[in-house]
MMTF fields as JSON, N, C-alpha, C and O atoms, coordinates in Angstrom:
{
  "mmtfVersion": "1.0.0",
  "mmtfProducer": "UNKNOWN",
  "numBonds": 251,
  "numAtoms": 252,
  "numGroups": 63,
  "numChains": 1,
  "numModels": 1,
  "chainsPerModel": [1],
  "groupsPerChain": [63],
  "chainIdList": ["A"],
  "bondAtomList": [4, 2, 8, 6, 12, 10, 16, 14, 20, 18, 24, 22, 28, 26, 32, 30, 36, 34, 40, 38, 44, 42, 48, 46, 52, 50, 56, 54, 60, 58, 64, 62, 68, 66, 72, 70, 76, 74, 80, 78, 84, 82, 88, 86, 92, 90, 96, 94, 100, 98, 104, 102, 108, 106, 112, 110, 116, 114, 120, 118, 124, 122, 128, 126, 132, 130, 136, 134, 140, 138, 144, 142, 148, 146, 152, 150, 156, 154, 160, 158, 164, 162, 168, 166, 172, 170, 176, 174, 180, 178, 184, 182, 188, 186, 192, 190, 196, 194, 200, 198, 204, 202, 208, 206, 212, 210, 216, 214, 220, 218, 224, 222, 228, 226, 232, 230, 236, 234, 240, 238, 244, 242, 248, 246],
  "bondOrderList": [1, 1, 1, 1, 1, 1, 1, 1, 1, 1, 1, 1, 1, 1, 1, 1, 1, 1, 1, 1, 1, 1, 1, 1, 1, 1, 1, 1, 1, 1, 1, 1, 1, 1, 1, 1, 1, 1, 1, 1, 1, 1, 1, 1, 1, 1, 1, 1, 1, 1, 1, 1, 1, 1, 1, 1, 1, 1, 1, 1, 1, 1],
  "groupList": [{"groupName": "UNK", "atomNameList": ["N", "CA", "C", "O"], "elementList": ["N", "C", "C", "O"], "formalChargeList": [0, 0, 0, 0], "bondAtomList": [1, 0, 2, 1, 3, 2], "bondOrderList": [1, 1, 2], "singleLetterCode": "X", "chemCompType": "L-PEPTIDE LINKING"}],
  "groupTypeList": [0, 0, 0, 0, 0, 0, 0, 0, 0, 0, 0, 0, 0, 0, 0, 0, 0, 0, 0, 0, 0, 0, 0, 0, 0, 0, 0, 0, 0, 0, 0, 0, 0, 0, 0, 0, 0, 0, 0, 0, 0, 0, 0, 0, 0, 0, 0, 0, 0, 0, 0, 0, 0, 0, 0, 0, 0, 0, 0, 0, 0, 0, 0],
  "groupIdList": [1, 2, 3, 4, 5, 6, 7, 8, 9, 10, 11, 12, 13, 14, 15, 16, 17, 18, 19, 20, 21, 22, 23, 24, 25, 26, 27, 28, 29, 30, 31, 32, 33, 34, 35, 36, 37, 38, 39, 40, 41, 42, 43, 44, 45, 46, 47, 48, 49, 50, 51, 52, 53, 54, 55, 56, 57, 58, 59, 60, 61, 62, 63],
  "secStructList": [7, 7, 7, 7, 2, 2, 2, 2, 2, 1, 7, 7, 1, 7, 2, 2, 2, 2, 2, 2, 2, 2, 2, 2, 2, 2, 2, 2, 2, 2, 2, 2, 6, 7, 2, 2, 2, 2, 6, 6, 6, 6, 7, 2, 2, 2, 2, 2, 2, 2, 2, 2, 2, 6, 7, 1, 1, 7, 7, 7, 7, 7, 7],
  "xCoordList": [86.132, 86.523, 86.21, 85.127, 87.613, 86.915, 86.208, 85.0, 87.179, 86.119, 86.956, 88.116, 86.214, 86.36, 86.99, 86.366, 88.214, 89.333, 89.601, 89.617, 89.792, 90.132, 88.623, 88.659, 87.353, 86.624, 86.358, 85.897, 86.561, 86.822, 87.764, 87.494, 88.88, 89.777, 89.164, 89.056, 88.517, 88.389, 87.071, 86.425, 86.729, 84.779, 85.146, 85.968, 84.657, 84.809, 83.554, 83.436, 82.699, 81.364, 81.492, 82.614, 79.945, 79.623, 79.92, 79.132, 80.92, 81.297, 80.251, 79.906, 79.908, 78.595, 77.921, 77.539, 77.478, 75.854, 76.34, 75.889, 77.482, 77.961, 77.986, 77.219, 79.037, 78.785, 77.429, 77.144, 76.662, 75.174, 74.524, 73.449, 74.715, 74.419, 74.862, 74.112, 75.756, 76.185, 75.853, 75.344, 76.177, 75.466, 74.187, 74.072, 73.427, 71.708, 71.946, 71.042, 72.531, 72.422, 72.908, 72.5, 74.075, 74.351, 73.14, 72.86, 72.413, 71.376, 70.437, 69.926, 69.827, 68.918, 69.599, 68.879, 70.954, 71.18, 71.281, 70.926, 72.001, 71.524, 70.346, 70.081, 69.551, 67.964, 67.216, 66.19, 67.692, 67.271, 67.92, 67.442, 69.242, 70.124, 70.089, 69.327, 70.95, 70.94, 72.098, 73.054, 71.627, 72.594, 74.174, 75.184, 74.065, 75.379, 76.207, 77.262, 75.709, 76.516, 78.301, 79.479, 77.259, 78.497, 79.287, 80.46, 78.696, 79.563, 80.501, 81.406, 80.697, 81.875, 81.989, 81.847, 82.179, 82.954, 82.118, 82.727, 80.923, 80.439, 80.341, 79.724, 81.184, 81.649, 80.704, 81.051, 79.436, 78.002, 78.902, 78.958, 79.49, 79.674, 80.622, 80.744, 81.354, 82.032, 81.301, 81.561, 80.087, 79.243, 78.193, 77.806, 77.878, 76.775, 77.722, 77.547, 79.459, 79.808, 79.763, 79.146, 80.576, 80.203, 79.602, 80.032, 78.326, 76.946, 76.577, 75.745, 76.976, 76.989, 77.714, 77.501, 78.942, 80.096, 79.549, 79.063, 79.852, 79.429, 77.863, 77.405, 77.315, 75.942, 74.784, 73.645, 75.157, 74.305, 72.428, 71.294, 72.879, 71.617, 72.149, 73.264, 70.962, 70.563, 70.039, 69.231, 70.928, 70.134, 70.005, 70.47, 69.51, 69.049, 69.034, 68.57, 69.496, 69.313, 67.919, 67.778, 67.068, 66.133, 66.029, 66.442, 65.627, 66.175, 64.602, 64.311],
  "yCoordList": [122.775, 123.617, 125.06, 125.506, 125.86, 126.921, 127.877, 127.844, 128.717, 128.814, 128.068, 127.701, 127.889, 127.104, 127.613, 128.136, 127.784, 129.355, 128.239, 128.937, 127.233, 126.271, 126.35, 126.103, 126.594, 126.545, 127.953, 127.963, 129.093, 130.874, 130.835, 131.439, 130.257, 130.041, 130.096, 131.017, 128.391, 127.936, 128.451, 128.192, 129.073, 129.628, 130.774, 131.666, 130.693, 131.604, 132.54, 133.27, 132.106, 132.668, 133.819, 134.258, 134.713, 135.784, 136.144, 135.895, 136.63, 136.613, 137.306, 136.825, 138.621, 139.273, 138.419, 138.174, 137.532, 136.292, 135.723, 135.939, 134.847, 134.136, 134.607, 134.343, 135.628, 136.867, 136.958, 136.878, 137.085, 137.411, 136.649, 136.987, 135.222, 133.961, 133.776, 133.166, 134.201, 133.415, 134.018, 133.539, 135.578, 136.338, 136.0, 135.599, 136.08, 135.845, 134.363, 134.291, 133.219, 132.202, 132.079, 131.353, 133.186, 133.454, 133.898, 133.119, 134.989, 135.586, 134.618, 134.676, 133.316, 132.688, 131.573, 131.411, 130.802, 130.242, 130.602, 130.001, 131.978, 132.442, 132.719, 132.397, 133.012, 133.77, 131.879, 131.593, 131.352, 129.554, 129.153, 128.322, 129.634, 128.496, 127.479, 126.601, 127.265, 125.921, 124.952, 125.32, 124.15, 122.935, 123.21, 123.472, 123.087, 122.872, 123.921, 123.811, 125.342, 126.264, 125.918, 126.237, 125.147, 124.665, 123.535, 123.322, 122.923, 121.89, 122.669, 121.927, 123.982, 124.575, 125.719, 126.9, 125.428, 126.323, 127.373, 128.443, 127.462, 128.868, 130.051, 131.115, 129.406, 130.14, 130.42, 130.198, 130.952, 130.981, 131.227, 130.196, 132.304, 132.399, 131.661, 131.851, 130.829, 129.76, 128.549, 127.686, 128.739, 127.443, 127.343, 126.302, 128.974, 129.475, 129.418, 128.481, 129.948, 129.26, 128.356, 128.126, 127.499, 126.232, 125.799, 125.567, 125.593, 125.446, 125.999, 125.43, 127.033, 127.588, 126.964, 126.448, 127.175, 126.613, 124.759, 124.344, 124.256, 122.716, 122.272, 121.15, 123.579, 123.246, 122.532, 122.146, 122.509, 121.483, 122.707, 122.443, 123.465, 124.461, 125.2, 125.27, 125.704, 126.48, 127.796, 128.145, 128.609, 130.264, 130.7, 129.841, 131.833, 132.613, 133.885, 134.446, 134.593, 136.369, 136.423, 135.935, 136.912, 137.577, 138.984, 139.884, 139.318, 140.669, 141.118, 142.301],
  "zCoordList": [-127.513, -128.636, -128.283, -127.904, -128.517, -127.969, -129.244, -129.481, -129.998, -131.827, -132.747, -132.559, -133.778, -134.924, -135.584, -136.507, -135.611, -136.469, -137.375, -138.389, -137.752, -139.345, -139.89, -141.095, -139.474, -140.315, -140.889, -142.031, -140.316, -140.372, -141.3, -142.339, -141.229, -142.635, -143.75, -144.56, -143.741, -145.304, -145.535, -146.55, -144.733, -145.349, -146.705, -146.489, -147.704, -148.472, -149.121, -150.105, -148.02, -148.746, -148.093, -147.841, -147.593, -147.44, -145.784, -144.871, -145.678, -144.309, -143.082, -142.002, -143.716, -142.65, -142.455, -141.311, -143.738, -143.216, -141.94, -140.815, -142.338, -140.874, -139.993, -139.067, -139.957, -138.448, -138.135, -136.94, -138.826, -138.254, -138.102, -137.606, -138.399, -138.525, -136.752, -135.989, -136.435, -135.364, -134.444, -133.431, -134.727, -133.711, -133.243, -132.085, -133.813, -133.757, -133.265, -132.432, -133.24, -132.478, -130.96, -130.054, -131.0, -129.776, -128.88, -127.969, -128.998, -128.449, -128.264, -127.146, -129.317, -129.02, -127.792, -126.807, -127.814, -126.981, -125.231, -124.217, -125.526, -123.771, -123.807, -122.649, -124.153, -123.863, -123.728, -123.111, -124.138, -123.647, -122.771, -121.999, -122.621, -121.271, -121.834, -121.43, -123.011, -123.822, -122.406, -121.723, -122.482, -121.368, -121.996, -121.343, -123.21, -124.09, -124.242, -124.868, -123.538, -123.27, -121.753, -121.591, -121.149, -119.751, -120.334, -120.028, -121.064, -122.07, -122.8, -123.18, -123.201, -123.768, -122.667, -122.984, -121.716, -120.552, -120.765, -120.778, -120.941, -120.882, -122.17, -122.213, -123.134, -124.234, -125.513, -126.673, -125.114, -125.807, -127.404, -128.074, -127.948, -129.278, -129.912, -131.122, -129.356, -130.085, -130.481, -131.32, -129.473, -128.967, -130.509, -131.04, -131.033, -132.45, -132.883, -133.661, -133.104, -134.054, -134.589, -135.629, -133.821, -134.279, -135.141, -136.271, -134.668, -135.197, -136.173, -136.88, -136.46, -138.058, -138.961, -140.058, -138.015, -138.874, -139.471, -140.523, -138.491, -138.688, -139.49, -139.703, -139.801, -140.328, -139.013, -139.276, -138.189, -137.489, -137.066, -136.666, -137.321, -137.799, -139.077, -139.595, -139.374, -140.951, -140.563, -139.702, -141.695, -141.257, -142.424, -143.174, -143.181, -143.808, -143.795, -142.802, -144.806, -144.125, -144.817, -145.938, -144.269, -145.125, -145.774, -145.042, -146.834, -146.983, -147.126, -147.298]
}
């Protein structure tokens, strides 16, 4: 998968959170060398999409 553009569709919530949601997962996955980055060709921010997208992690803005 390369990004999740049907779930960018139907999201109707707070779009910056996500963006920043994903961003900030991007950064934590290269700064780890998550394995599961070469499992999507390399494609670190489709890879935090995802993962936002799909819920399979949880974020929070803190204010």
């Amino acid at each position: 998968m390369i990004f999740p553009l049907e779930e960018l569709i139907e999201y109707d919530s707070n779009m910056y959170e996500i963006t920043s949601a994903a961003s900030r997962r991007s950064y934590q996955l290269s700064m780890l060398k998550d394995p599961d980055i070469e499992l999507n060709d390399g494609k670190v921010v489709s890879l935090a999409a995802r993962q936002v997208f799909t819920q399979q992690i949880e974020f929070r803005i803190e204010e």
